[in-house]
Structure formats: C-alpha cells, structure tokens
C-alpha positions in Angstrom: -29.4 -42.6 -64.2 -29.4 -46.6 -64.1 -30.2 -46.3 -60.6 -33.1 -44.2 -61.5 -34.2 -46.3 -64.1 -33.8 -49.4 -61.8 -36.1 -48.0 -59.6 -38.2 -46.5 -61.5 -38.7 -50.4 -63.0 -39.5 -51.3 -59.9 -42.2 -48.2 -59.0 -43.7 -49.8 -62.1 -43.9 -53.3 -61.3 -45.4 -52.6 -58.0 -48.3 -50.7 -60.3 -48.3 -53.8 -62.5 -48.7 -55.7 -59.5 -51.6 -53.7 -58.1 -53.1 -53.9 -61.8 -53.0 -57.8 -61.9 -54.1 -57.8 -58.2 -56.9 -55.6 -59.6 -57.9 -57.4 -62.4 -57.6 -60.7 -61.2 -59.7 -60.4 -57.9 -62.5 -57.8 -59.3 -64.3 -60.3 -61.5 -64.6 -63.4 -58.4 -65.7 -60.3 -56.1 -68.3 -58.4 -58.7 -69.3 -62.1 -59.8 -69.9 -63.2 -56.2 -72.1 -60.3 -55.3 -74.0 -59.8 -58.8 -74.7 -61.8 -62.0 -72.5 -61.4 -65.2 -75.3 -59.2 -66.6 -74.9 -56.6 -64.0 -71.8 -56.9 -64.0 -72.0 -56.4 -68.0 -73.6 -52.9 -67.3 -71.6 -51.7 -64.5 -68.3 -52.2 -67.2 -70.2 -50.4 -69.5 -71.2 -47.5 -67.2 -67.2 -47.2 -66.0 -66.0 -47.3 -69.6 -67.8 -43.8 -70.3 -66.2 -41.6 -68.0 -62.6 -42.6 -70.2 -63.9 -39.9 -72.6 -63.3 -37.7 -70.1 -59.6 -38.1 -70.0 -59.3 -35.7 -72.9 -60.2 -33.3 -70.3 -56.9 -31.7 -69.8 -56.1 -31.7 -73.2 -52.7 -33.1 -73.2 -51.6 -30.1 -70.5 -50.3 -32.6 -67.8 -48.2 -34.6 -70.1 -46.6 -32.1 -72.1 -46.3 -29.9 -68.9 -44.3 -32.8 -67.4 -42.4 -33.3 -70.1 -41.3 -29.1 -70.3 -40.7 -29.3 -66.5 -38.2 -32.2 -66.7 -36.5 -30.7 -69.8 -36.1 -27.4 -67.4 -34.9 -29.0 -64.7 -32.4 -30.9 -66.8 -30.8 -27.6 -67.8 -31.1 -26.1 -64.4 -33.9 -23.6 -65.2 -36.0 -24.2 -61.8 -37.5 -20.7 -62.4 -38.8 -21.9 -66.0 -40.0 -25.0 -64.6 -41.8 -22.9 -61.8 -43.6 -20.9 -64.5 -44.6 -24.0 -66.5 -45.8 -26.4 -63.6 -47.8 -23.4 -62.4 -49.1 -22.1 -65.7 -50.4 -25.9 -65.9 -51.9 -25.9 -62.2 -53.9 -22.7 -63.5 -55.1 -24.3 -66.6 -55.8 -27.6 -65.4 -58.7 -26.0 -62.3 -59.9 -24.0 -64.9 -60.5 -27.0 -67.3 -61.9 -29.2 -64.6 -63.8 -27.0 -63.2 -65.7 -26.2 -66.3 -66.2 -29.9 -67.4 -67.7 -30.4 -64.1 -70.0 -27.5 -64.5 -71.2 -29.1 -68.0 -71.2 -32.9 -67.5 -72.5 -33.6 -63.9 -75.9 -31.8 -64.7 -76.2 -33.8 -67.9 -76.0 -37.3 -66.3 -78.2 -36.1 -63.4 -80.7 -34.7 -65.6 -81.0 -36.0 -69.3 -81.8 -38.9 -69.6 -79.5 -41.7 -71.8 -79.4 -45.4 -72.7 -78.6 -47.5 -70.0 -78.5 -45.0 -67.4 -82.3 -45.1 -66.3 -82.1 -45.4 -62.5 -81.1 -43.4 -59.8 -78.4 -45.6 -58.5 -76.5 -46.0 -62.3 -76.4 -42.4 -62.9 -74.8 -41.2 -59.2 -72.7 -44.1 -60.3 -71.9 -42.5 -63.6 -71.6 -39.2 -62.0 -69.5 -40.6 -59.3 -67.1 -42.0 -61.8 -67.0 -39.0 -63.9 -65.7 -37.1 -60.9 -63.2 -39.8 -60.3 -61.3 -39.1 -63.8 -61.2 -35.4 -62.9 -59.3 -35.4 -59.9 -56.9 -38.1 -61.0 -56.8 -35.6 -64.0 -55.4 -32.8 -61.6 -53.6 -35.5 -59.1 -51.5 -36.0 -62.3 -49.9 -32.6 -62.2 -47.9 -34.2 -58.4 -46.5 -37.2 -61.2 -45.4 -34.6 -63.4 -43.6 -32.8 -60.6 -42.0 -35.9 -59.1 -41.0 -36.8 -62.5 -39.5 -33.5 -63.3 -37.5 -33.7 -59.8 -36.0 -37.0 -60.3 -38.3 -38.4 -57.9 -40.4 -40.5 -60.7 -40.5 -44.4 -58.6 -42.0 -42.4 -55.5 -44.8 -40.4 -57.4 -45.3 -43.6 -59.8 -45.5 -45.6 -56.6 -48.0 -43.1 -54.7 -50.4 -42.9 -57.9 -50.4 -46.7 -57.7 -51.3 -46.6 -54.0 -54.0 -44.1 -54.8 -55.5 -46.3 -57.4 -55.2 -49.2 -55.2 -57.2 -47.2 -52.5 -60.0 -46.1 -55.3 -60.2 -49.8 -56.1 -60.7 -51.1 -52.2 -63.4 -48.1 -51.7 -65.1 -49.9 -55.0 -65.1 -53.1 -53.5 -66.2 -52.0 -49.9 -68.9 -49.9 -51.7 -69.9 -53.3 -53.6 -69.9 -55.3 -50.2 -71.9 -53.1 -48.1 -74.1 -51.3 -50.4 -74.3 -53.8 -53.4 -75.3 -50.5 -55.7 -73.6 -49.2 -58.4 -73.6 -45.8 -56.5 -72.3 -47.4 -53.2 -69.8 -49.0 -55.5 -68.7 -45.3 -57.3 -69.0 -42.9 -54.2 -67.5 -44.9 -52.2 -63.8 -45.0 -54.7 -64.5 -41.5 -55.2 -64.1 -40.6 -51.4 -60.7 -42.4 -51.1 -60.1 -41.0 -54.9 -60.2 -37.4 -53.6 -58.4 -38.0 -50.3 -55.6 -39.8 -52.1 -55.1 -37.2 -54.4 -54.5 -34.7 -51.3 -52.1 -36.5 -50.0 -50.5 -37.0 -52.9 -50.0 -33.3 -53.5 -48.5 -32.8 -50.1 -45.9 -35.1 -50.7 -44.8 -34.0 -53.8 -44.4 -30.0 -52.6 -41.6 -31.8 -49.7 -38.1 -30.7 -50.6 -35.7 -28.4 -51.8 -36.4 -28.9 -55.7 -38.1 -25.5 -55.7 -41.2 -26.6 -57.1 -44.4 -24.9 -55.7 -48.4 -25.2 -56.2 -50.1 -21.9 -56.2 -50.3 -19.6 -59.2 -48.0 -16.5 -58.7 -45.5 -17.4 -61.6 -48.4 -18.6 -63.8 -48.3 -17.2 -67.0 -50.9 -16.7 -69.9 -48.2 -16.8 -72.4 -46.7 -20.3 -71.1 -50.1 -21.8 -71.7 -50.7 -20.8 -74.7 -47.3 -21.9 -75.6 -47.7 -25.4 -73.9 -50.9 -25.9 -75.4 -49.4 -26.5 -78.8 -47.6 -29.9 -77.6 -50.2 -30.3 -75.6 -53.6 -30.5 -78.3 -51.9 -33.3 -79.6 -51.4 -35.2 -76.5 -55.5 -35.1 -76.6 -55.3 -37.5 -79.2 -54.0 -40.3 -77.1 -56.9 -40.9 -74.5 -59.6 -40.0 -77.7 -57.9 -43.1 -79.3 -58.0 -45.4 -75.8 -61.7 -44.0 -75.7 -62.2 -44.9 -79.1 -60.3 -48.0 -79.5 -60.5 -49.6 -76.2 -64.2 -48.2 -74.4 -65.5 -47.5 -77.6 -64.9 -51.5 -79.0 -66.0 -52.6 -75.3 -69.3 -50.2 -75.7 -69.5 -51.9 -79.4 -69.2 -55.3 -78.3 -72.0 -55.1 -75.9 -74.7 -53.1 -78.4 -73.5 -55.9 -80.9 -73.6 -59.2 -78.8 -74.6 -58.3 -75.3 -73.6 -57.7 -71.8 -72.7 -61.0 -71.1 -70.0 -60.8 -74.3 -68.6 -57.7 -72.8 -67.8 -59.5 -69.3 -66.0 -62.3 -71.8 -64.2 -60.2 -74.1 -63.4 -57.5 -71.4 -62.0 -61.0 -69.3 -59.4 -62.5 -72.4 -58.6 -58.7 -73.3 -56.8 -58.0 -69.8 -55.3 -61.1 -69.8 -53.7 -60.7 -73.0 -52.9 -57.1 -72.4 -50.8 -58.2 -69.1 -47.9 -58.3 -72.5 -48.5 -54.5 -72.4 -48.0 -53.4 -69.0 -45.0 -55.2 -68.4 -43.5 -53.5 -71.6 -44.7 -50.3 -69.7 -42.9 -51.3 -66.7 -39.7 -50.0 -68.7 -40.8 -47.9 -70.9 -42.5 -45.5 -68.5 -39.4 -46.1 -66.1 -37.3 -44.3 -69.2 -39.4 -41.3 -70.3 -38.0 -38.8 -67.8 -34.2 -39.8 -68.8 -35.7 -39.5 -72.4 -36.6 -35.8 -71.6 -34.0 -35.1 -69.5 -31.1 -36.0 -71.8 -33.2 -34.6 -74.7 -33.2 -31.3 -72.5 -29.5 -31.4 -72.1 -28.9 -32.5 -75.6 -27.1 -35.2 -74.7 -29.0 -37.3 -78.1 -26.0 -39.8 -78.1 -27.3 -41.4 -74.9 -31.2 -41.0 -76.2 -30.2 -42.7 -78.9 -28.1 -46.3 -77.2 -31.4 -46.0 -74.2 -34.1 -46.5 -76.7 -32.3 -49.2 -78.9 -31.4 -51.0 -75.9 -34.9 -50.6 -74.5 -37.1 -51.2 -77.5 -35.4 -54.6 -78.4 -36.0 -55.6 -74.3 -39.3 -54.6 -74.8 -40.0 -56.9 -78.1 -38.4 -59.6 -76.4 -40.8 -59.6 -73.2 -44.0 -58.7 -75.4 -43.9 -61.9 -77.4 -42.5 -64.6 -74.7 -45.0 -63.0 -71.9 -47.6 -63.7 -74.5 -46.3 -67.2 -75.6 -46.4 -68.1 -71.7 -50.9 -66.7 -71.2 -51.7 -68.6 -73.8 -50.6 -71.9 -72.6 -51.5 -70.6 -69.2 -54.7 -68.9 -70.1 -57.1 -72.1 -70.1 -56.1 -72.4 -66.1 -56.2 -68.7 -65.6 -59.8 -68.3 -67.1 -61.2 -70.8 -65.1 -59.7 -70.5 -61.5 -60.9 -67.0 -62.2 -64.1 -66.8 -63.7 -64.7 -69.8 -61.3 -65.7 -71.5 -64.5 -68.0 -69.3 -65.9 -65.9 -68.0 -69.0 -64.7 -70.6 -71.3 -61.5 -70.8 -73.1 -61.4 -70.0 -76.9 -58.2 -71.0 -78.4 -58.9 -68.8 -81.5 -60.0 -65.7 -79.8 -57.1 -65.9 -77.1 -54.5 -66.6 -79.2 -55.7 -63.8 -81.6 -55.9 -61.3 -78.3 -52.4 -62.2 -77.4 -51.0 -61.3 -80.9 -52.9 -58.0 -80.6 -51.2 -57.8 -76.8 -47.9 -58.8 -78.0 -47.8 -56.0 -81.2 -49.1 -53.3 -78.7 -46.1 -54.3 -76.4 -43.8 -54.3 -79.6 -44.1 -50.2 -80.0 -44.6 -49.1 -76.3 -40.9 -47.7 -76.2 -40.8 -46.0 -79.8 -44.4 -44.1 -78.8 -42.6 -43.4 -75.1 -39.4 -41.8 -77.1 -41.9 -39.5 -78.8 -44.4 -38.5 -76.2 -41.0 -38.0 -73.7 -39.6 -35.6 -76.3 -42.9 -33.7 -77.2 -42.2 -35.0 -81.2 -45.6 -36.8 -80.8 -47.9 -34.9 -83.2 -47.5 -37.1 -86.4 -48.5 -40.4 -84.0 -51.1 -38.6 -82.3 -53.1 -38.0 -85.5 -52.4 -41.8 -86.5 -53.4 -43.2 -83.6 -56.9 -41.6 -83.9 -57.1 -42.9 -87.7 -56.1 -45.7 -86.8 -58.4 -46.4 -83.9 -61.5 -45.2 -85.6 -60.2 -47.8 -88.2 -59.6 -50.6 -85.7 -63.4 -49.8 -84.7 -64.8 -50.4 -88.4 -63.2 -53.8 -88.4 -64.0 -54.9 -85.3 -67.9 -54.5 -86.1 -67.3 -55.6 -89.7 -65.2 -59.1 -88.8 -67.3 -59.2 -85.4 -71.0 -59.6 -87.9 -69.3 -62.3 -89.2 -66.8 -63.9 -86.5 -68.3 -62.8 -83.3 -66.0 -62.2 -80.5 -62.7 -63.7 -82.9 -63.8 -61.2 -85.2 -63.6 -57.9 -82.8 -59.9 -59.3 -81.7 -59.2 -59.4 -85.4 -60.0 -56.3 -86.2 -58.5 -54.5 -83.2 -54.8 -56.8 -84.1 -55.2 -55.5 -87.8 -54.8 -51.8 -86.5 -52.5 -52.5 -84.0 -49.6 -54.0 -86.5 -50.3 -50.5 -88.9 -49.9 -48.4 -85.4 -47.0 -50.4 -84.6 -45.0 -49.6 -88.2 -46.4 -46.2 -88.2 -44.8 -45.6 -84.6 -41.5 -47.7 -85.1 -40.9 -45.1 -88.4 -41.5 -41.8 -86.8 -39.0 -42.7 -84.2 -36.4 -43.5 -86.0 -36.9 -40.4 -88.1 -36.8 -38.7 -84.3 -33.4 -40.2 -84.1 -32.2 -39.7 -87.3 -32.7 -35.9 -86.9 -31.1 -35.2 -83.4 -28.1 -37.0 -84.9 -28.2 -34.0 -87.9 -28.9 -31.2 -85.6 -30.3 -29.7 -82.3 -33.8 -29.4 -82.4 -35.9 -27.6 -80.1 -37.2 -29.7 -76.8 -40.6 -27.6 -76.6 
C-alpha cells in the first residue's frame, strides 16, 4: 500500500508538473501571438464548456469508486457488472449531450460567440469535455486494479497532448478554431489509446456491454447524482466568478485575475498530489472494512496536507512579484492585497482537499455535495457584492469567505464519517 501511495504521489506530481508547465508557458505563448483582449475572450469561450462536466452525472466517479470497493473484496464479477453498466450509461449520456448542444452553438446565436471561428471553437471544446468525460471510465479501471500512478500518469500525458495541439493550432492557424480542433484531434486519439492500455492484463476487467445491467445503474446512480454537484460548484464557483469578472470589469481583468488565481491555487494541486494518491486505498480498505487503517491514513494525511497548503502559499507570495513579471513579461502587475488575499483562499482550499477525498473515496459525499453548491452560489454573491466595491480584491474576498465555511463544513462531515465506521460497518455503496 505505501508503495502504491508512493507512486501514486509521484503519478501526481508529474500531472502537477504538466499543470505548472501548462500554466506557466500558455500566457507568454497566447500573449505572443494575440493581445490580452483576445486572449480575455478565448478564457472566456474555454470556461463554458466546464458546465459540461456535469455530463456524466457523477457515473465515473462513483463507478470507480464501486469497482475498487469490489475488487478489494475479490468480487471481479461485481466489478465487471459495475464498470460495464457505467460504459453503457456514460455513451448513452454523451451521446445525447452531443445531439443537443453542438446544434445550439452552431446555430443560435449567444453573447460573445458571434463569428464563425469562436463558435467551431466553442463547439470544439465542448467536444473535448466529452471524450475526456468517457476517457475517465480507463482512470477508474486502473484505479480499481491497483494500477492508479499509470492511468493518472496517461491522463496527464493526454492532457499534455490536448494542450501542445492548442498551441500548434495557435501557431499555425492563430484562430480560435485552429486553436480548439486542433487539441480536440490529439484529445480523441489520446483517449484511444488510453482505453487500450487500460484493457492489458489479467485483472479481468473488460469494455463492452454484456454484463451491463439496468439494475446496477440505477443503483449507481444514487451515489452518483450527488457527485454532479461537484463540477456544478467548479462551474459555478470557478467559470462562473471568471465569466462574472469579465461582464463586471472586462476582459482584460479576466486575463489578471485568471493569472494570480493559478498562481495561488498551485497550494491546491500540490495538496492533491496526496490526496488523490490516497483515494483508492480509502475505498479499498473501506471495501474490506479495514476502518482502523482509514482512520490513521486520513489523520496522517490531512495534517501533511495543512502543512504544505499554508508554507507553499507563504513561499508565492514572496515569490509571486518575480513570477508575475518574468511571466506576463511585465504586463500584469503585482497587487500585494489581491495576492495575498488569493493565497489565503489557495491555502484554505488546500486545508480540506483530504477530508472532501475521504468522503468522495467512500461514496459518503451527499451532505458536502449539497454544501458545496450553496456554498458556491454564495461565494458568487460576494464576489460581485465586495467586487462593486473592491474590484479585483473584492472578488478574491468573497471567493476566501466561502472557502473557510466549505472548509469547516467538510472538516465536520468527515470526522462524523470516522466516528461512525468506528461504531459500526456501514455499507460501502
């Protein structure tokens, strides 16, 4: 198990990695071939197609977490029947939103998306979300198999290749569709190869439908609803504040706040290197009962992941003024107030990544899930209210605000999760 976990980390870092990487070499390269207004719109037109991440309704994730349950007791025919119950569900579904939403950005006209070139973009990206939708089912069964670093390191490499077809599409065509339909072509061959890889073995996991199972979906679907409420609150809190920023105080405000926001959310991802590392052990040992060893993994991990939330975000700040301008190549200035506020928001959301992990792993996430959208609609109302007033300081407020009642709300249900395994055996699914 540590030497799972070990390299699980490392799967994760080498994601973290690619994310930095990502992050830190898209703005020079977007800057160097358009102006911060284009680029404005073009982080506007790829934060829409988030909203489709509800898409699968939470079947991937609570799929995932069944399967690795399963396997943990040694029920490879159960696992069969869930992972291909999901694969059934999960055509269906993206099929469908396919069928509805491409016609509608091709043919209704919206905001923003006037031209020819920014809806194939949108359309592109849309697209995009949907296969990495389905390409999440191979995670899941890599995760289930004990094989979590190499599908966490594949997904990576897939993103990686999505984000080089973006760039190539921004060098030689310079369009926002060039940009899109260029990552979607390396999306979707990623995402093939991904699948292959993840069928290799003598696990006895298969794709196809012949053990699917009406039943199992409808049972699945239960956990699963709730999962939905985690990418609506990203949508909400995260796209929806970035789409909110720029109606409020422009384009160019969304290339600044979009800028400090991924510096100062570097605090999360590295909490997430550990924290994602441990969610199969947290299902596995949930599926075998084993709540002793549930119990000493999250305590040692959450205080691990405190500790590296607030001294990674101690380190930007001071860091930050050298970081925004080697990167914007001076074109973004450094706000003490609005960094340091984005770094306190940073380091609370890196504060509860392990106590949400314990309950999303265990499928006891239904309390948070309904919190979390409260809470980001809330984190939306304050943003605009302190951002009328405060401008860009004001949005960070706002979103730190929510994030501390999140953080409490999520610290409480998990210990409550604890508390009750320690009482009795509850059931996994």
């Amino acid at each position: 198990m540590i030497r799972r976990i070990i390299a699980g980390m490392g799967a994760n870092s080498f994601g973290m990695a690619i994310t930095i990487g990502i992050q830190l070499a898209s703005l020079p390269l977007f800057l160097y071939f358009w102006d911060t207004s284009t680029y404005g719109v073009w982080l506007m037109l790829s934060a829409i197609p988030a909203y489709l991440s509800m898409a699968d309704v939470g079947m991937v994730t609570a799929a995932g977490n069944k399967m690795t349950m399963a396997m943990g007791r040694g029920d490879v025919t159960e696992a069969n029947r869930i992972f291909q119950s999901a694969q059934k569900f999960m055509l269906g579904m993206c099929s469908l939103i396919a069928l509805v939403a491409l016609p509608c950005i091709l043919l209704i006209p919206f905001v923003g998306v006037a031209s020819t070139s920014s809806r194939y973009a949108l359309a592109s990206l849309c697209v995009g979300v949907l296969f990495g939708l389905f390409g999440g089912l191979s995670e899941a069964a890599f995760k289930a198999t004990g094989r979590y670093p190499l599908g966490t390191a594949i997904g990576h490499l897939v993103r990686l290749g999505e984000w080089l077809g973006f760039m190539l599409g921004l060098a030689v065509f310079g369009s926002f569709a060039g940009v899109a339909l260029t990552g979607l072509a390396i999306r979707i061959l990623g995402t093939g190869l991904a699948m292959l890889v993840a069928k290799t073995g003598t696990h006895g996991l298969h794709w196809g439908f012949g053990q699917a199972d009406t039943a199992e979906i409808k049972t699945t679907l239960k956990p699963a609803l709730t999962f939905m409420a985690f990418p609506l609150a990203s949508a909400i809190g995260l796209q929806g504040i970035t789409l909110l920023v720029g109606a409020m105080l422009g384009p160019i405000a969304v290339a600044i706040f979009n800028t400090y926001r991924t510096i100062a959310r570097v605090a999360v991802q590295v909490t997430a290197v550990m924290s994602h590392a441990v969610w199969p052990e947290f299902s596995r040992l949930y599926g075998q009962g084993d709540f002793r060893k549930v119990a000493s993994i999250f305590k040692k991990s959450a205080a691990i992941g405190v500790i590296q939330a607030v001294l990674l975000s101690a380190v930007l700040y001071f860091a930050s003024p050298v970081l925004l301008r080697s990167w914007s190549h001076g074109n973004i200035e450094f706000n003490p107030a609005f960094m340091a506020v984005m770094l306190t928001y940073a380091a609370v959301g890196g504060m509860w990544h392990v106590p949400r992990v314990l309950l999303m792993a265990t499928n006891q996430h239904a309390g948070l899930a309904y919190w979390s959208i409260a809470v980001s609609g809330l984190a939306v109302v304050l943003a605009y209210g302190l951002g009328r007033a405060y401008e860009l300081t004001g949005v960070g407020l706002g979103m730190l605000l929510a994030e501390v009642f999140i953080a409490l709300v999520s610290a409480r249900l998990a210990i409550h999760v604890l508390h009750t395994t320690k009482l009795q055996r509850t059931d996994p699914v």
